[in-house]
C-alpha positions in Angstrom: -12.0 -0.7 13.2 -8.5 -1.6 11.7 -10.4 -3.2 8.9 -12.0 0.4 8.4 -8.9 2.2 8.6 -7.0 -0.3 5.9 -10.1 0.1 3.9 -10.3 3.6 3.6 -6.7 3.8 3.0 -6.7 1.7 0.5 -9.7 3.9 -1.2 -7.2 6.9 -1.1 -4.9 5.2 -2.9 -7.4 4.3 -5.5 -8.0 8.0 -6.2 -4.2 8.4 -7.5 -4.9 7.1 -10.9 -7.6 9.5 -11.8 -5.9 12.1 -9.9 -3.0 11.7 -12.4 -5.0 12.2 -15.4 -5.2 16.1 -14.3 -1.5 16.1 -14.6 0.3 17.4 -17.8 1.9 15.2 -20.2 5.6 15.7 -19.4 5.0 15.0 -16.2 7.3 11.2 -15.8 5.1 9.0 -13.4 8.3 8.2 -11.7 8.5 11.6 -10.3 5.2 11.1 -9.4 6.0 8.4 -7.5 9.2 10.5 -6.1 7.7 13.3 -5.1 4.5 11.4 -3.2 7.2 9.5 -1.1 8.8 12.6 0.1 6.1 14.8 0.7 3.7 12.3 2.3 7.0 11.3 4.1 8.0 14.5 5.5 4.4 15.4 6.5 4.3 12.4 9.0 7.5 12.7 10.3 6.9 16.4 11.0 4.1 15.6 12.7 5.7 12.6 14.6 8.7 14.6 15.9 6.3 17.6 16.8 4.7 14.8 19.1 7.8 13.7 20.2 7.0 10.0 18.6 10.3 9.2 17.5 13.6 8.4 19.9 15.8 7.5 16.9 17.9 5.9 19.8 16.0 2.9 20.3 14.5 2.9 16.6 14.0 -0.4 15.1 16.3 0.5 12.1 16.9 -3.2 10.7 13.1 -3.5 9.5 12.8 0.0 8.6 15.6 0.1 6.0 14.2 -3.0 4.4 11.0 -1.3 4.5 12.3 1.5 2.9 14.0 -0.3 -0.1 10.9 -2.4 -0.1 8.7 1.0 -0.9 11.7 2.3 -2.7 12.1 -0.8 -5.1 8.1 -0.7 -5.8 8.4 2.3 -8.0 10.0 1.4 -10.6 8.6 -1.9 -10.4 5.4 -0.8 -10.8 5.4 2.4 -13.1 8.0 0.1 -14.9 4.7 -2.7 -15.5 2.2 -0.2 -16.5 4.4 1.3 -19.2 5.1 -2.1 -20.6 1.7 -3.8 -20.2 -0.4 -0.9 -19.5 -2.4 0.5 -16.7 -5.3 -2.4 -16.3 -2.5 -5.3 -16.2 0.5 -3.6 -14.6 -2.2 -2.3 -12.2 -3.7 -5.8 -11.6 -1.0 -8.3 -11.6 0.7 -6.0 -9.3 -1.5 -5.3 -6.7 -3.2 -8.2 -7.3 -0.1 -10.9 -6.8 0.5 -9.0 -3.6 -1.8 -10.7 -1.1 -0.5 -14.1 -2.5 3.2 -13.2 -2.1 1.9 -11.7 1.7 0.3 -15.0 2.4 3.3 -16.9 0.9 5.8 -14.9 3.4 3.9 -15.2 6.3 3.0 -19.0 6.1 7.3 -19.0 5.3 8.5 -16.8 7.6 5.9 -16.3 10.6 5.0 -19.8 10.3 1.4 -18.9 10.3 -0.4 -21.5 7.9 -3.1 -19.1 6.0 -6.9 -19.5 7.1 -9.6 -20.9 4.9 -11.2 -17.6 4.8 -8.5 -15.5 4.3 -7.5 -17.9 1.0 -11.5 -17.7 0.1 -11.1 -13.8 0.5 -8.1 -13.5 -1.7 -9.0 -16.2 -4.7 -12.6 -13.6 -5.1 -10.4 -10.9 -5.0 -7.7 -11.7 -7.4 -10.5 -12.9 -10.0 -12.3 -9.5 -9.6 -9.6 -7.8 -10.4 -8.9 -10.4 -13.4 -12.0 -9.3 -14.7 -11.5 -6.5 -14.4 -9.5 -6.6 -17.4 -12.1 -7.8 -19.6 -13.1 -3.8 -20.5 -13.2 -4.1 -24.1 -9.4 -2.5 -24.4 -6.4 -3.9 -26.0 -4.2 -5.6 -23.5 -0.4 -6.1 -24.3 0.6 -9.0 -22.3 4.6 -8.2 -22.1 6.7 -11.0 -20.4 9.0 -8.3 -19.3 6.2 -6.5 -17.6 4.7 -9.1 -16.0 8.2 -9.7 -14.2 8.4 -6.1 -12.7 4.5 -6.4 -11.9 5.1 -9.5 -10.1 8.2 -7.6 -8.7 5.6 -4.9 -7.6 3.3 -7.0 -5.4 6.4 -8.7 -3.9 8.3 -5.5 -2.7 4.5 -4.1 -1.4 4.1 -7.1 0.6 7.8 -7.0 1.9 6.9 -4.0 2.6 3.8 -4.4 4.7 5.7 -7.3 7.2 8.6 -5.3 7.7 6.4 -1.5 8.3 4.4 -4.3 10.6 7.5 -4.9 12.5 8.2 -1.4 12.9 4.7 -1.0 14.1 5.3 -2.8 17.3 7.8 -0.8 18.4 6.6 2.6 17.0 3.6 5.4 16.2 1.9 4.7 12.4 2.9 8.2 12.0 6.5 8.5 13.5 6.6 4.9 11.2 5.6 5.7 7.8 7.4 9.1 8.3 10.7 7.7 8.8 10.5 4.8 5.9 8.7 7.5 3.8 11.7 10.0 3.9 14.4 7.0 3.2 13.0 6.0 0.7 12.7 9.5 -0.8 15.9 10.0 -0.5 17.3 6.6 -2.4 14.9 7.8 -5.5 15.9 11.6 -5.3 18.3 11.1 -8.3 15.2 10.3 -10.2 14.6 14.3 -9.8 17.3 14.8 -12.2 16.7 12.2 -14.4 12.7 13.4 -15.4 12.2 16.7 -16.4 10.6 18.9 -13.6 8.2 21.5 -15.3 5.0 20.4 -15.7 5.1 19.9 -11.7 6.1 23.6 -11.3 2.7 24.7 -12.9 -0.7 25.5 -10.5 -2.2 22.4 -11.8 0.7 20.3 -11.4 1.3 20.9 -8.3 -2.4 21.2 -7.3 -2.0 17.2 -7.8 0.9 16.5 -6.5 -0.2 18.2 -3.5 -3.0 15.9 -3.4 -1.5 12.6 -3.7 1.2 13.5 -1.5 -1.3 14.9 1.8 -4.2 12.5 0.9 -3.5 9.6 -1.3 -0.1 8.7 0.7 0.2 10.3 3.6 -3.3 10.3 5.3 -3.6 7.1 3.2 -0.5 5.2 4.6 -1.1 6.5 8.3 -4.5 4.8 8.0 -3.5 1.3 6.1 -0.3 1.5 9.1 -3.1 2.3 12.0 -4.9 -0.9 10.9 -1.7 -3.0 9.6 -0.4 -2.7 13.5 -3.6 -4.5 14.6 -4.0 -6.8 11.6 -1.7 -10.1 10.1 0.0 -8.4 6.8 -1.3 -10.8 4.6 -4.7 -9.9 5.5 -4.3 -6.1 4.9 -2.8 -6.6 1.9 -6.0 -8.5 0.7 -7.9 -5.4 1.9 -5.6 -3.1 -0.5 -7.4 -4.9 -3.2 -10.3 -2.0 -2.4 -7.2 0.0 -4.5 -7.9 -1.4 -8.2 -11.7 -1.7 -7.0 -11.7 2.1 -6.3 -9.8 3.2 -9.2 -12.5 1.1 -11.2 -15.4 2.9 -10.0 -13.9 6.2 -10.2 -12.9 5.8 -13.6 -16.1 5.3 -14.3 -18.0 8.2 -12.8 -15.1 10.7 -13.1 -12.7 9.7 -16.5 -16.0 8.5 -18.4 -14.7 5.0 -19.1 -17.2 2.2 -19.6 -17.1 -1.4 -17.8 -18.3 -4.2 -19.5 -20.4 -6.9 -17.7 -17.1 -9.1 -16.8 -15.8 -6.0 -15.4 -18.6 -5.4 -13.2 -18.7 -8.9 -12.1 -15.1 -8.7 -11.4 -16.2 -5.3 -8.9 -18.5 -7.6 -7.3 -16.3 -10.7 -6.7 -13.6 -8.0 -5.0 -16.4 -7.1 -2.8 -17.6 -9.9 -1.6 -14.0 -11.2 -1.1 -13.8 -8.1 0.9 -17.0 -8.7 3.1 -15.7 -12.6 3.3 -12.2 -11.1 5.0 -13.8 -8.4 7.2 -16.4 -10.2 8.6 -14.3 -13.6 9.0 -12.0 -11.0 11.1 -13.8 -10.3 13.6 -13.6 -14.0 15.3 -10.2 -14.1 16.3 -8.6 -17.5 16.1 -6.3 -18.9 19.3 -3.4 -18.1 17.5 -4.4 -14.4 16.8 -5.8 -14.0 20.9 -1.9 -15.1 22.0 -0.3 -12.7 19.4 -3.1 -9.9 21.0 -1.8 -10.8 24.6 2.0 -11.1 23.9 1.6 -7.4 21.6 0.0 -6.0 25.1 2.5 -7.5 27.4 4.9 -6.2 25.2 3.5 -2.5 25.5 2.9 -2.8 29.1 6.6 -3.4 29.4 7.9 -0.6 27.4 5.4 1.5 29.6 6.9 -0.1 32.5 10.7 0.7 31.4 10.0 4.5 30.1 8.9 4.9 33.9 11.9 3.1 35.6 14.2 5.5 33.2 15.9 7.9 35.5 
């Protein structure tokens, strides 16, 4: 199931690409960006308070403001690649260097050596979405662009193991809501940088409405529902369904035309995908202790809420 959920989130992120290409020109993608934060943000965290989810007393706040810069930081990172290199590269290098920088914290920083699989999973993945490349368009390979893709999968993968962290202490709703909103709020001045009229119009805000509800905030609540029961590194991998999706969809919906490296590179994400999901469901030693030690750690928090006066 967390596989499913990480899956289908990454899917809905897929969709923000074409989704984009409905809105008008003078539209800035960093608005975009801006405005998808803060009202997938606010969305969760209104829900999470309505629940009662969040006790900003005993919040985790050291992992969420990292988070939040994390997600903050990725903006301009990536909107920054694709106007340098273009959509296919920026797109790729940036979501594609992301499970290796995952892989590369977690083996530094957990200590948790990567598995065979998982490195399998990745390497088909990456190369699919190298190949994907190969569509018979120009591609402008800018050093400077590469940098801030690079800087792209780095900050999403901070991202992922702090938002992880926050996880184990907190709802995937009351989570995202609260590193959503931050980070919102450290890109607000963008809002007056970027000119704001082609969101006010009924089709402009038609898609910002829909990348803000479905392609972040449904979106992230799912990749966070299976992130909390999942290593980072491995639902980063599954994000790669992101370029995958986009692919497609350009396809059926923007008319574009994939070549045969292209669709070899779909198929090498997919079975990278199928290697990852059904390698996860034998859990390793080290993944059963983490399993116990996550519910011992939720049976005392149960345990303390009722020796509260």
């Amino acid at each position: 199931m967390p596989f499913i959920m990480v899956l289908l989130g990454a899917i809905l992120w897929g969709t923000t690409g074409t989704a984009q290409t409905y809105l008008p020109e003078s539209v800035h993608p960093m608005t975009v960006g801006t405005f998808r934060l803060a009202g997938g943000g606010l969305i969760l965290l209104i829900a999470a308070l309505s629940m009662r989810q969040v006790s900003f007393r005993d919040w985790a706040w050291g992992p969420t403001i990292v988070a939040a810069v994390a997600m903050a930081a990725f903006q301009p990172f990536f909107f920054g690649s694709v106007r340098l290199t273009g959509v296919a590269l920026g797109t790729v290098t940036g979501i594609g260097s992301a499970p290796v920088f995952a892989g590369l914290l977690d083996w530094v920083l957990l200590k948790r050596r990567p598995s065979k699989k998982w490195v399998a999973a990745t390497v088909l993945a990456i190369t699919g979405c190298a190949l994907l490349l190969l569509t018979g368009d120009d591609v402008s390979v800018n050093p400077a662009g590469i940098a801030l893709a690079l800087g792209a999968g780095l900050t999403f993968a901070i991202y992922s193991m702090t938002s992880k962290t926050v996880l184990e202490f907190s709802e995937p709703s009351a989570a995202v809501g609260v590193i959503f909103t931050i980070s919102s709020i450290l890109l607000a001045p963008v809002l007056f940088i970027f000119p704001l009229e082609g969101v006010a119009t009924r089709e402009g805000a038609s898609v910002i409405l829909y990348i803000a509800v479905a392609a972040t905030a449904v979106a992230y609540f799912l990749y966070s529902s299976g992130l909390k029961a999942l290593p980072a590194s491995t639902a980063v991998t599954l994000a790669l369904a992101e370029p995958l999706t986009a692919a497609v969809l350009g396809v059926l919906i923007v008319g574009e035309r994939l070549g045969f490296f292209a669709w070899t590179g779909v198929g090498l994400i997919l079975a990278g995908l199928i290697v990852l999901a059904v390698g996860g469901k034998v859990k390793s030693k080290e993944e059963k202790q983490i399993e116990r030690l996550r519910n011992g750690i939720e049976r005392t928090k149960e345990l303390d809420r009722d020796i509260r006066p």
